[in-house]
Structures are given as C-alpha cells and as structure tokens.
C-alpha positions as CSV (number, residue, x, y, z in Angstrom):
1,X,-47.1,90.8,-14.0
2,X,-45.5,90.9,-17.3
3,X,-47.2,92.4,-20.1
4,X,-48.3,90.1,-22.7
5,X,-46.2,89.5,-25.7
6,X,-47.2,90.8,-29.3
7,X,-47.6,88.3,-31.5
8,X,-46.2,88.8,-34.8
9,X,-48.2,90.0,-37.7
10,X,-49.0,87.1,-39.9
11,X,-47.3,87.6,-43.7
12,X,-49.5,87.2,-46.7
13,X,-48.4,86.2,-50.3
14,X,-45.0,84.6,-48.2
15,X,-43.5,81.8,-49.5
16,X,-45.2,78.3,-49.9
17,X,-44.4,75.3,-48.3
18,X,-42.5,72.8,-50.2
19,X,-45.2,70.2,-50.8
20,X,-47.5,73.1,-51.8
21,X,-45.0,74.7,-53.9
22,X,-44.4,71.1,-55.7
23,X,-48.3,70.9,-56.7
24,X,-48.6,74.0,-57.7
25,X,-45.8,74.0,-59.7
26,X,-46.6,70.8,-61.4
27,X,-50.4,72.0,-61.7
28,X,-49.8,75.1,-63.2
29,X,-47.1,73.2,-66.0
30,X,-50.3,71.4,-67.5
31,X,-52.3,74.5,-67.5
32,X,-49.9,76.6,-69.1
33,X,-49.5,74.3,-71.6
34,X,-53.4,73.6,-71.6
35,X,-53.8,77.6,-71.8
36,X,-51.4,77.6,-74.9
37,X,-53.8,74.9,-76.4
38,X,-56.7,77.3,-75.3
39,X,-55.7,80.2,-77.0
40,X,-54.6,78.5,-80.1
41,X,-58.0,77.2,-80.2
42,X,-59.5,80.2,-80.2
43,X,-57.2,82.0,-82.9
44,X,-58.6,78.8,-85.2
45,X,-62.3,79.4,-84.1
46,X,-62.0,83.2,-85.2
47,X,-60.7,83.0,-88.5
48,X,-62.8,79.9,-89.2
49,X,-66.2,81.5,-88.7
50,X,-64.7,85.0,-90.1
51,X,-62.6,83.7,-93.3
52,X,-66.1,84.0,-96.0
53,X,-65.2,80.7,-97.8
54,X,-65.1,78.4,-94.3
55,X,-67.5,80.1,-92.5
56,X,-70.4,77.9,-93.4
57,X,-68.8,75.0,-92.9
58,X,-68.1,76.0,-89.2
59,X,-71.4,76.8,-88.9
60,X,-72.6,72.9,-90.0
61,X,-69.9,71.3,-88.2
62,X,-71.3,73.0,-84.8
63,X,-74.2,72.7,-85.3
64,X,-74.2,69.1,-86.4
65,X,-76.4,66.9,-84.1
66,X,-75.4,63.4,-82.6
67,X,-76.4,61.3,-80.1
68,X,-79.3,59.1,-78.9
69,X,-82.5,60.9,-79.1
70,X,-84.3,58.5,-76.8
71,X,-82.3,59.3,-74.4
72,X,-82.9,62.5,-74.9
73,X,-79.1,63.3,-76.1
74,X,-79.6,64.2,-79.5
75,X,-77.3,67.3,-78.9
76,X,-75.1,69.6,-81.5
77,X,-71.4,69.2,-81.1
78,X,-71.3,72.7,-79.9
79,X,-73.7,71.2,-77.2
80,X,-71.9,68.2,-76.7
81,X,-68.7,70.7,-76.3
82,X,-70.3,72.8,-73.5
83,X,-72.4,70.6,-71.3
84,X,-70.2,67.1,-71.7
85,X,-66.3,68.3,-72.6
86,X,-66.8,71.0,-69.8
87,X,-67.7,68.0,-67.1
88,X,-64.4,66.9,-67.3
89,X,-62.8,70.5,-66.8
90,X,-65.5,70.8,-63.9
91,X,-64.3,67.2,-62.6
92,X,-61.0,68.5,-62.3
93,X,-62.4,72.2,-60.6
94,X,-63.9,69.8,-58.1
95,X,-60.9,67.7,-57.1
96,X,-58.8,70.7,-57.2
97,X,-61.3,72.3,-54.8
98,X,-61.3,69.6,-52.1
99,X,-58.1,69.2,-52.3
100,X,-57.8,72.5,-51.0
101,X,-60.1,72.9,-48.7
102,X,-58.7,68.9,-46.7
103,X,-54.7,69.4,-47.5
104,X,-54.0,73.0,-49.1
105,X,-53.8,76.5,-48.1
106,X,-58.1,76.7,-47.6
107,X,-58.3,74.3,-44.7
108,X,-56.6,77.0,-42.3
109,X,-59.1,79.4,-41.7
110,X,-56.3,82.7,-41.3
111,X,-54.9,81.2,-44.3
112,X,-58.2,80.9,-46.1
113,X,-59.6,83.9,-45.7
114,X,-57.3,86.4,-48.1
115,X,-58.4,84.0,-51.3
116,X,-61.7,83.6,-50.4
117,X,-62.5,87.2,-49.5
118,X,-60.6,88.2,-52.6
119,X,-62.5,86.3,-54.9
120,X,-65.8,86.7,-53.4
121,X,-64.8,90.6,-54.1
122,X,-63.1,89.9,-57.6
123,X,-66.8,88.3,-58.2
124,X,-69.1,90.6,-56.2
125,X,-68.0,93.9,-57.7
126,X,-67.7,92.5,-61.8
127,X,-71.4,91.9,-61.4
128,X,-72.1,94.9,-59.9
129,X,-70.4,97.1,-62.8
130,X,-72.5,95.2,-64.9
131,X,-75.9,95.9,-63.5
132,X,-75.0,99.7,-62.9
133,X,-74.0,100.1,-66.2
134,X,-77.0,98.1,-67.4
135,X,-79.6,99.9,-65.3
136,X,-77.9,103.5,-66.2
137,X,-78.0,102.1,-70.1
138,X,-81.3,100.5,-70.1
139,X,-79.9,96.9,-71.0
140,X,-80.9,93.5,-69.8
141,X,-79.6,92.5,-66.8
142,X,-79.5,88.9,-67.6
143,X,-75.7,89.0,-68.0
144,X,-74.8,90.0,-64.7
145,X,-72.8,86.3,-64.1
146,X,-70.4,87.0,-67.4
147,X,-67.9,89.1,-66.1
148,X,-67.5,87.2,-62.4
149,X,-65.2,84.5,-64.4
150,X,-61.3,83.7,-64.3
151,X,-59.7,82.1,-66.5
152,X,-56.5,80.5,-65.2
153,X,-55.2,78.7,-68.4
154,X,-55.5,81.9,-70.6
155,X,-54.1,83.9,-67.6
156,X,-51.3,81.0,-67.5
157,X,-50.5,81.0,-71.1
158,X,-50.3,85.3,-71.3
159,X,-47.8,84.8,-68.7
160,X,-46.0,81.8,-70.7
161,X,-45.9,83.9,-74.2
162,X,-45.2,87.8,-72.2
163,X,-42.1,85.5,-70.7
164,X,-42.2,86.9,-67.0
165,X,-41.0,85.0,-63.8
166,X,-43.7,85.5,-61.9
167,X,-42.7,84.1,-58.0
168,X,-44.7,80.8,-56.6
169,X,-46.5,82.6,-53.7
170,X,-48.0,85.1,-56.9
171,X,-48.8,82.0,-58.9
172,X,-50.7,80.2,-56.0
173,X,-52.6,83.2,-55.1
174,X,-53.8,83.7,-59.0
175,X,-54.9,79.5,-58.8
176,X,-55.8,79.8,-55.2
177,X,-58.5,82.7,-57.0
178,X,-59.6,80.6,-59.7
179,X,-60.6,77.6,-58.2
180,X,-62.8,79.2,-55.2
181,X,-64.1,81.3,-58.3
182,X,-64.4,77.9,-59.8
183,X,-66.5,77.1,-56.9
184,X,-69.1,79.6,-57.4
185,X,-69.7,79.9,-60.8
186,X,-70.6,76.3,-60.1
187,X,-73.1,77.5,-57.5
188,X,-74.1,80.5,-59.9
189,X,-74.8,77.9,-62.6
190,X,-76.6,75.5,-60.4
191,X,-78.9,78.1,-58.7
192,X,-80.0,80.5,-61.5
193,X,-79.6,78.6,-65.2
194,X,-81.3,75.5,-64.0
195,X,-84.5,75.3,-66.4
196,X,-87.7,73.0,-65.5
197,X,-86.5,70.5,-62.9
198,X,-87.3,66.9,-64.0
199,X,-87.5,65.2,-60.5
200,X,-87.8,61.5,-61.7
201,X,-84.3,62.0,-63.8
202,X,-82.6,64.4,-60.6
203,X,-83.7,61.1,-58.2
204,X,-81.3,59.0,-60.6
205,X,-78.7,61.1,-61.1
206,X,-78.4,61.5,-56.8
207,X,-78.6,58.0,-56.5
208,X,-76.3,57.2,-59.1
209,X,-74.0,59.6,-57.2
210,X,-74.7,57.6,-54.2
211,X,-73.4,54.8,-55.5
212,X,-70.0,56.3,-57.2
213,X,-69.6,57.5,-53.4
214,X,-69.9,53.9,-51.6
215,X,-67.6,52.2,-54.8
216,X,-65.2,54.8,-53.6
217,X,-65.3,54.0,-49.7
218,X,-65.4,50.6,-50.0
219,X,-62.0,51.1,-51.8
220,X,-63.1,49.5,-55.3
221,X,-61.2,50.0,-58.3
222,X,-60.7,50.0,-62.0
223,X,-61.8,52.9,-64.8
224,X,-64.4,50.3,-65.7
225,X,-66.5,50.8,-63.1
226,X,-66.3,54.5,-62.6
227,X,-66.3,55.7,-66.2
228,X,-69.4,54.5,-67.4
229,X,-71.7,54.8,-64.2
230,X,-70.0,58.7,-64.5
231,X,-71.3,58.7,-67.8
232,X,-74.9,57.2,-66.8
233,X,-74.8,60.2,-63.8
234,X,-73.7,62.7,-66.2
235,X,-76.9,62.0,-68.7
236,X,-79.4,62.0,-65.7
237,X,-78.0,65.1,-64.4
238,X,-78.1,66.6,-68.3
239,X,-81.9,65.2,-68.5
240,X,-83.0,66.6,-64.9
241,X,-82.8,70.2,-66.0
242,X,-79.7,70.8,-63.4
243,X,-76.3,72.1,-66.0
244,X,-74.5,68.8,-66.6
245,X,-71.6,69.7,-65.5
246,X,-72.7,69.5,-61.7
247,X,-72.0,66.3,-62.2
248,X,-69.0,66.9,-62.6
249,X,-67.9,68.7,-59.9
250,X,-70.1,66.1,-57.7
251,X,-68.2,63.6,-58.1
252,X,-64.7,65.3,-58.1
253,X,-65.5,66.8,-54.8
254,X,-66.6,62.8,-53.5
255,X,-62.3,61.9,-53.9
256,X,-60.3,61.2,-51.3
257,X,-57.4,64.2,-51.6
258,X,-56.2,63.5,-47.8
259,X,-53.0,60.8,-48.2
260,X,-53.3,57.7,-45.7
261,X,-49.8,56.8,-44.1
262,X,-47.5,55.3,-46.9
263,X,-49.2,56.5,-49.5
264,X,-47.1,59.1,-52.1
265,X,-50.4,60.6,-53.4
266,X,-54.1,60.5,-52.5
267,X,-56.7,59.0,-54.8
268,X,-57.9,62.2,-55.9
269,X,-54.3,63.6,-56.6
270,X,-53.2,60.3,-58.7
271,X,-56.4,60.7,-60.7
272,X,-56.1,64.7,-60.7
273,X,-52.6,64.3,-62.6
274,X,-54.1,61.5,-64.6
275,X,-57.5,63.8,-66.2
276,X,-55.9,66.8,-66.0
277,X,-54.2,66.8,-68.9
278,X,-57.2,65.8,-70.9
279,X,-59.0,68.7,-69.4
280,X,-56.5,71.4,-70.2
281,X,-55.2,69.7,-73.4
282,X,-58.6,68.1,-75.5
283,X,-62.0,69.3,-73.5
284,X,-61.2,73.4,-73.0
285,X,-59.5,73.8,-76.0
286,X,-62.4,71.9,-78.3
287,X,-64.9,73.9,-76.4
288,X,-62.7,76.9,-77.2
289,X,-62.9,76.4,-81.1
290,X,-66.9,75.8,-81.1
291,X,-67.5,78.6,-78.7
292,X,-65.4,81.8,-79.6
293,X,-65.9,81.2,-83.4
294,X,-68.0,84.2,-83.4
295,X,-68.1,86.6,-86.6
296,X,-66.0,90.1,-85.9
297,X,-66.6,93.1,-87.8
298,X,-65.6,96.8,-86.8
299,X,-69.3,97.3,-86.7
300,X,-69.4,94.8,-84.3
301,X,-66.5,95.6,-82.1
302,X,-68.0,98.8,-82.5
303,X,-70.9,97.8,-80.9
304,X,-69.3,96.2,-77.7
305,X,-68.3,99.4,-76.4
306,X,-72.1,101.0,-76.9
307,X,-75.1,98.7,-76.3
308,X,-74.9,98.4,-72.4
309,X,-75.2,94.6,-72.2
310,X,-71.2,94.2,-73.7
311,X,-69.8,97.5,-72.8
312,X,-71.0,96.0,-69.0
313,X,-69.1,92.7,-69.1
314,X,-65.8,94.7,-70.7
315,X,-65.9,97.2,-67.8
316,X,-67.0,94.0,-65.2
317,X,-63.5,92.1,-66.6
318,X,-61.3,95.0,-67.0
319,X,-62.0,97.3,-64.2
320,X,-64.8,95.6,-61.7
321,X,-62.3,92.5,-61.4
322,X,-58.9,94.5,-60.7
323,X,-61.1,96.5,-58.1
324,X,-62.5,93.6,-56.3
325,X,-59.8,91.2,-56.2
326,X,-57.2,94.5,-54.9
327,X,-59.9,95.7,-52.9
328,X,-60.8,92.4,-51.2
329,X,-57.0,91.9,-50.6
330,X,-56.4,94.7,-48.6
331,X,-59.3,94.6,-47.0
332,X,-58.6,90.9,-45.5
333,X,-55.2,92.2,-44.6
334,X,-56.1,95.4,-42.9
335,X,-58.8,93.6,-40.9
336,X,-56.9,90.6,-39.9
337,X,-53.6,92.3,-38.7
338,X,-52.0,90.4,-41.5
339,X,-49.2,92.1,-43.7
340,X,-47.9,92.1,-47.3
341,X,-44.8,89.8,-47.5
342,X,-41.9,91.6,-47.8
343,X,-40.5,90.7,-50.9
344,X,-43.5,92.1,-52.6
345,X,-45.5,95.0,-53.1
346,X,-49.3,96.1,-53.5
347,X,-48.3,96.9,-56.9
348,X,-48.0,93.3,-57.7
349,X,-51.3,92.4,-56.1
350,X,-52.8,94.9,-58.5
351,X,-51.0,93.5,-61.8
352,X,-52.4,89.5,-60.4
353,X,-55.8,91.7,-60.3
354,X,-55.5,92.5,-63.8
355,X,-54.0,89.2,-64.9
356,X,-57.3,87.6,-63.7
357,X,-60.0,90.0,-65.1
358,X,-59.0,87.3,-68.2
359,X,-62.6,85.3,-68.2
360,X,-63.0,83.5,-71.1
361,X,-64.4,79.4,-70.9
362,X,-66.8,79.9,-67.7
363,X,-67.3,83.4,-69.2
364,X,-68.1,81.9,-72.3
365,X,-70.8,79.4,-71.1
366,X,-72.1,81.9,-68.7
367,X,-72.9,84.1,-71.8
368,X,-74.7,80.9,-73.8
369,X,-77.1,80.1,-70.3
370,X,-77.7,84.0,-69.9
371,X,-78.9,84.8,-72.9
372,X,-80.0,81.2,-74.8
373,X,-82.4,81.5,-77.3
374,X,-81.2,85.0,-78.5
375,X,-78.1,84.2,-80.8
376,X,-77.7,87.3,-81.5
377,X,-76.5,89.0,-77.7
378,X,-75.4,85.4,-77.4
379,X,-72.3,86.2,-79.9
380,X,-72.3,89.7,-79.0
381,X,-71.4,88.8,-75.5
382,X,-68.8,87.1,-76.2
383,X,-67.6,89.3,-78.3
384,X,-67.4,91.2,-75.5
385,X,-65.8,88.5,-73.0
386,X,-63.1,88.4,-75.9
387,X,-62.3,92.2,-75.9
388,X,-62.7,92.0,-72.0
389,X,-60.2,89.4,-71.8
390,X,-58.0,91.1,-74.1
391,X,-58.0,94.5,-72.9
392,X,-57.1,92.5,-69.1
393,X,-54.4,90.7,-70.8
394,X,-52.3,94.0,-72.3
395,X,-52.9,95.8,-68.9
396,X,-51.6,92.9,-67.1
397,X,-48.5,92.3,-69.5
398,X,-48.1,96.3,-69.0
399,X,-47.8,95.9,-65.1
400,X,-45.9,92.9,-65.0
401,X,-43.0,93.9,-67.2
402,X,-42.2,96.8,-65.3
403,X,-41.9,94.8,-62.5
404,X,-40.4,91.2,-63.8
405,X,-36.5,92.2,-63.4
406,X,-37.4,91.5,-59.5
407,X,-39.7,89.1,-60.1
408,X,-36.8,87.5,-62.1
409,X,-34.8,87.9,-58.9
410,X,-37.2,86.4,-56.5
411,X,-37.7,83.4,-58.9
412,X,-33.8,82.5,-59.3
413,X,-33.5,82.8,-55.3
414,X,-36.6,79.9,-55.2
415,X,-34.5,78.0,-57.8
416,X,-31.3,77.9,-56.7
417,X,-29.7,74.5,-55.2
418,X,-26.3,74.7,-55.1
419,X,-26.2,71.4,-53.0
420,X,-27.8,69.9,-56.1
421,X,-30.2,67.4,-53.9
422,X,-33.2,68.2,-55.5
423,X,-34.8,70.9,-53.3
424,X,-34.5,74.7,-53.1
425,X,-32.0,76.1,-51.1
426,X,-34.6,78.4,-49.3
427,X,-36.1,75.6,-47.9
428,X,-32.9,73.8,-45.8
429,X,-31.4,77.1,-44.8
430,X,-31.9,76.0,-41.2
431,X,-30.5,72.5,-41.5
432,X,-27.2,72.0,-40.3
433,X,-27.2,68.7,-42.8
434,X,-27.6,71.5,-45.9
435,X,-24.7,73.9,-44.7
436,X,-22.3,70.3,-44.3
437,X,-23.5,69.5,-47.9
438,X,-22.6,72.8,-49.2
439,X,-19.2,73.3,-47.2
440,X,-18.4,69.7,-48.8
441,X,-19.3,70.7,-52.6
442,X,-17.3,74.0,-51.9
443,X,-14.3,71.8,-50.4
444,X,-14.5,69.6,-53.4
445,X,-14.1,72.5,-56.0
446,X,-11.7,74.0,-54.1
447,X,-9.4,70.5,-54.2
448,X,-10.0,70.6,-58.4
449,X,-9.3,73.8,-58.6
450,X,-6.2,73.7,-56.7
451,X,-5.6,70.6,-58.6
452,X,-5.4,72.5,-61.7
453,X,-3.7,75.5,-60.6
454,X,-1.0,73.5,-59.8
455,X,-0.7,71.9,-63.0
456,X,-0.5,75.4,-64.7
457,X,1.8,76.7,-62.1
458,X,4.3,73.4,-63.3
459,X,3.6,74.1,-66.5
460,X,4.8,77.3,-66.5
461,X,7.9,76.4,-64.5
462,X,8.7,73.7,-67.1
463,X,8.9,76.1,-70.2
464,X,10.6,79.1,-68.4
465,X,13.6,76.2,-67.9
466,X,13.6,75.6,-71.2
467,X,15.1,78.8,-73.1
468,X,17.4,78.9,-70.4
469,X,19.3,75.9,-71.5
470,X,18.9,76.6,-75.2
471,X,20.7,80.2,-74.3
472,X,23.7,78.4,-72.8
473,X,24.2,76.5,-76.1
474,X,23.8,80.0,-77.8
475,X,26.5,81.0,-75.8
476,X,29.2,78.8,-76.6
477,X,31.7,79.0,-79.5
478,X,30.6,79.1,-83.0
C-alpha cells in the first residue's frame, strides 16, 4: 500500500486573488485619502484648542447644542460628532465585515483563522498591558478598551506620506485586522458602555430594524425609504441606552454582499463604494477635529508617561499591539502547519504589527465612554492615544524603510502588464492566451524596430555615396 501523500503546507500572507486584490485596492484608495483627511483634521483640532486666542471659540463651537429636545436629541456637536457621524463609519465597518465573512478571505475557515487569531491577540494583550500597568500603578482600570483599537485610515495615510510600496497581500492583512477589530470594539461598546437600558425605545429601534431588513428582501428600493427609517432606527437606538452607532453596524451587516448571477456588484458593495467616501472623507475627519482638540502642554505630555491610566494605553498601543498581532501570527501559523509566503519575512509581519498599534477614532471614543463624566482623564487619555499613536507610527516608518527597496520590488512585479489588457501579469502566467499576447506585442516591436533600423542603415548608405561623387569632381582639372 502506498504511503499517503504530504499535502503541501498552506502559504500565508501569499498573494490575493484578482477580485480580492481589485477591492482591496480600490478600498484602501478612499481610505488613504480619507486617512489624509483624518490627520489633517486633527493637526486643525490641536492648534485650535491650543493657539490662546481660538481656544475658546473651539470650546463653544463643540460644545454648542442642537437638536430636538423632545426627542430627547438636544446633543452638542461634539456629541452629534461621536454618536451620529460615527454611525456612518460603523455602517460602512459593518458592510465591510459581511462582506468578508459571505465573499472575502473570512468565509474560509483555514483562511480565516490567521486574521482573526491575530486580532483577537493584537486586542487581548493591549488590554492586558493596560490593566498590569494599572494594577502595579494603582490607576483606574476603566480604560482597559483604549488601547485594543486600529486605526486603518491613519495607518493608511502614514504609509501614503512615509511613501513605501507596501505589497497587496501586507495591505489586506493590515485591513483584514481592522475590520475584525472593527467587529469587536463594536461588541466591546455594546456590552460594557451601554448605560440604563430603556426597553420601550430598544423594542423600536429592533423593530424598526425589522423592517429595514424585509424592505431589503423584498428587493425595494430608493434612498427615500432607507435614509429616513435609518435615521428613525438610529434615534431609538441613541434613546434606548445601547451606543448609537449599533445601529449602524446593524443595518450594514443586514446587506446583501453575495452577487446574484449577472450582477457586476452586490447591493452592499454598490452602496459600500457609494458611503464610503462620506465616511472616510466628512464623518471621521469632523469627528477628528471635535475630538483630538485637546490642550498640550509639556506638563501634560509629561504627565502621560507617569499617571498609570496614560502611560497604560501608550505601552497597550506601542508594545501590547506589536506583541499580540506578531504573537498571534505565528502562533496560527505554527499550529496550523501553515507557512510564511516566500516573498516575505517575519520581519515584515512585525513592522504591519507596529503600523497598527496606530488607534486613534475607536480609540478616541473608547476614551470618552470609559471615562465620561471626568473631563479631565477624558483629555488626558487621549492625549495619550495621540502619543501612542505617534510613537507606533515612527516605529513603523522605521521598520518599513529599511525594508521598502523589496517591498518596491514586490509591488512593480504585481504591476507589471506588459500585454497592456488590464490585468497583472502574475495573474495569466499560466494562460497560453497571455504568452500569444505577449509573443505578438514582442513581434510587433520587433517589425518597428527593424523598420527603423533600416531606415538608418539607408540613411547612412545614402550620405557615404555622396562625398564620393563630390571627390571625383575634386579630382578633375582645375
């Protein structure tokens, strides 16, 4: 009896799929730009609340209230920044989510299980710096959530101003990350910063999600429908004591992202491209400028690396993330037989480690539910997720440069289509059809060049005839 074939060790980090690599790329284009946006925003929102002559007006201009008190609305526009902008960005977390988990890299199991394990880590071991240093420093450990937080539109736009070429399979991983730690600071918001339940308010918002899922399966459309009953959901979810931005996430989660024969794109993808842009381009970057204008002294910088509550949510982003998300990497490879693809090293999976210990909007609002009601630790905190963030972002532009002239390599060989139809070469190197494509290009240029060589070549015979004749003139008698 023959013995049983090894199978072949299944590569991680390889290279993606066409389709995937398509949305990714186009994903990640409106979150880089969105991420530029973001950090723009949150240049203005520092030197607005720290230049003396407009600080107060910063501080009215947040703290101005609008909206429908009987309705129970009647909300700052900070507030109106963090619980109703944010539902859009959540909206968007949710499609991206099931989208993933029904027609990307999460619905395989094998294939699931390195981002999932490495975010679960990347969140599990944050946290835990933060209570250790907190129980060792006597601090509160109400913050434990900050630091569990990635930011993929900062993280996109340091990449975008450092200038590397980071490879698609890196880039997937690092949005892969974010949304399944999208996922559960969702869950970590729902279950521990939901105040007082109001039951009568919860009851409406379910069954208004009830009905936005029936509209949906019954196939009706228009933006008139959805957008106000989303609107009417969103204000009984805000009411019932659950974070608004459930809502959200609800009803992104309730699309179709699974496409029906003849269809280009699903529901949820057409209306993915369609809000994302007003997610990373208007709603982060406004809740940016009223959450990170926070006054920065050296006293107070000083103090983020001393009272235990900020020094605990620097170390969570700057060391407990690289640790966890490395850590849980090589774990779900060592355990699953699965193996680093060869065009890469673990010394990249560290630098994407750092790159995403930047936590800055889900780090931000964390830090207004954990500690609401003291203003004070409030802007301390995110003082500290600024720091934390910024300390991540120097190690990870660090680790990246040293490696980005073969990142730079890897990225021109995913470019390259010398057949000029549109798609990588990488991708039809096994099609007979690609190989007659190319041999016809390279017969074509060979034709014009030996077009023009002969050309030159009867060029040059034509003026080398010419002194010739003038000499025999030359020679004749004067």
């Amino acid at each position: 009896m023959a013995a049983p074939r090894p199978s072949t060790p299944r590569k991680i980090l390889g290279r993606l799929s066409l389709p995937e690599r398509t949305y990714v790329a186009d994903a990640l284009r409106t979150e880089t730009v969105g991420g530029v946006l973001l950090l723009a925003a949150a240049v203005v929102a520092l030197l607005w609340a720290n230049i003396p002559a407009l600080h107060d007006s910063y501080e009215d201009i947040a703290h101005f209230h609008l909206g429908p008190a009987a309705l129970g609305l009647d909300l700052s526009v900070a507030h109106w920044a963090a619980d109703g902008l944010l539902a859009i960005f959540f909206f968007v977390a949710g499609i991206e989510l099931k989208r993933e988990l029904v027609a990307g890299d999460l619905r395989d199991p094998k294939a699931a299980a390195l981002p999932v394990v490495a975010a679960l880590c990347g969140m599990a071991v944050p946290a835990l710096v933060y209570t250790v240093t907190n129980v060792t420093g006597g601090g509160s450990l109400a913050g434990w959530a900050v630091p569990t937080a990635t930011d993929i539109a900062f993280a996109l736009a340091v990449l975008a101003v450092i200038g590397t070429s980071l490879p698609s399979a890196l880039r997937a991983f690092l949005l892969t990350l974010a949304v399944v730690d999208d996922l559960f600071a969702i869950l970590i918001i729902a279950v521990f910063f939901t105040d007082d339940l109001n039951f009568a308010a919860l009851g409406g918002a379910v069954a208004g999600l009830l009905v936005f899922w029936l509209l949906l399966r019954t196939g009706v459309r228009g933006w008139y429908v959805y957008v106000p009953l989303a609107l009417v959901v969103w204000a009984l979810m805000y009411n019932s004591g659950i974070h608004a931005t459930i809502a959200g996430v609800a009803m992104g989660l309730m699309l179709r992202c699974h496409r029906h024969e003849g269809e280009a794109h699903s529901p949820g993808e057409h209306i993915e491209h369609l809000v994302r842009p007003l997610s990373a381009g208007l709603a982060v970057p406004l809740f940016a400028l009223f959450s990170a204008g926070v006054s920065v002294s050296g006293g107070a910088l000083a103090d983020v690396f001393t009272q235990p509550e900020t020094l605990g949510v620097v170390l969570g982003l700057v060391v407990g993330k690289v640790l966890g998300i490395f850590g849980g990497t090589w774990l779900a490879a060592r355990f699953t037989r699965a193996s680093l693809s060869d065009d890469l090293a673990w010394a990249d999976v560290f630098a994407v480690a750092s790159l995403a210990g930047i936590g800055f909007t889900v780090s931000l609002l964390i830090g207004e539910l954990a500690f609401e009601g003291d203003q004070v630790m409030t802007d301390e905190v995110k003082t500290a997720v600024l720091c934390g963030s910024l300390i991540a972002a120097a190690l990870a532009t660090v680790l990246l440069k040293i490696r980005n002239t073969k990142y730079r390599r890897l990225w021109e060989a995913e470019e390259r289509d010398e057949d000029a139809d549109g798609i990588p070469d990488v991708y039809e190197e096994d099609d007979p059809a690609y190989h007659l494509r190319l041999a016809e290009r390279y017969e074509r240029k060979a034709a014009e060049h030996r077009r023009i060589a002969q050309e030159k070549a009867a060029a040059r015979h034509g003026l080398a005839e010419v002194p010739g004749g003038a000499g025999d003139d030359r020679d004749g008698p004067a």
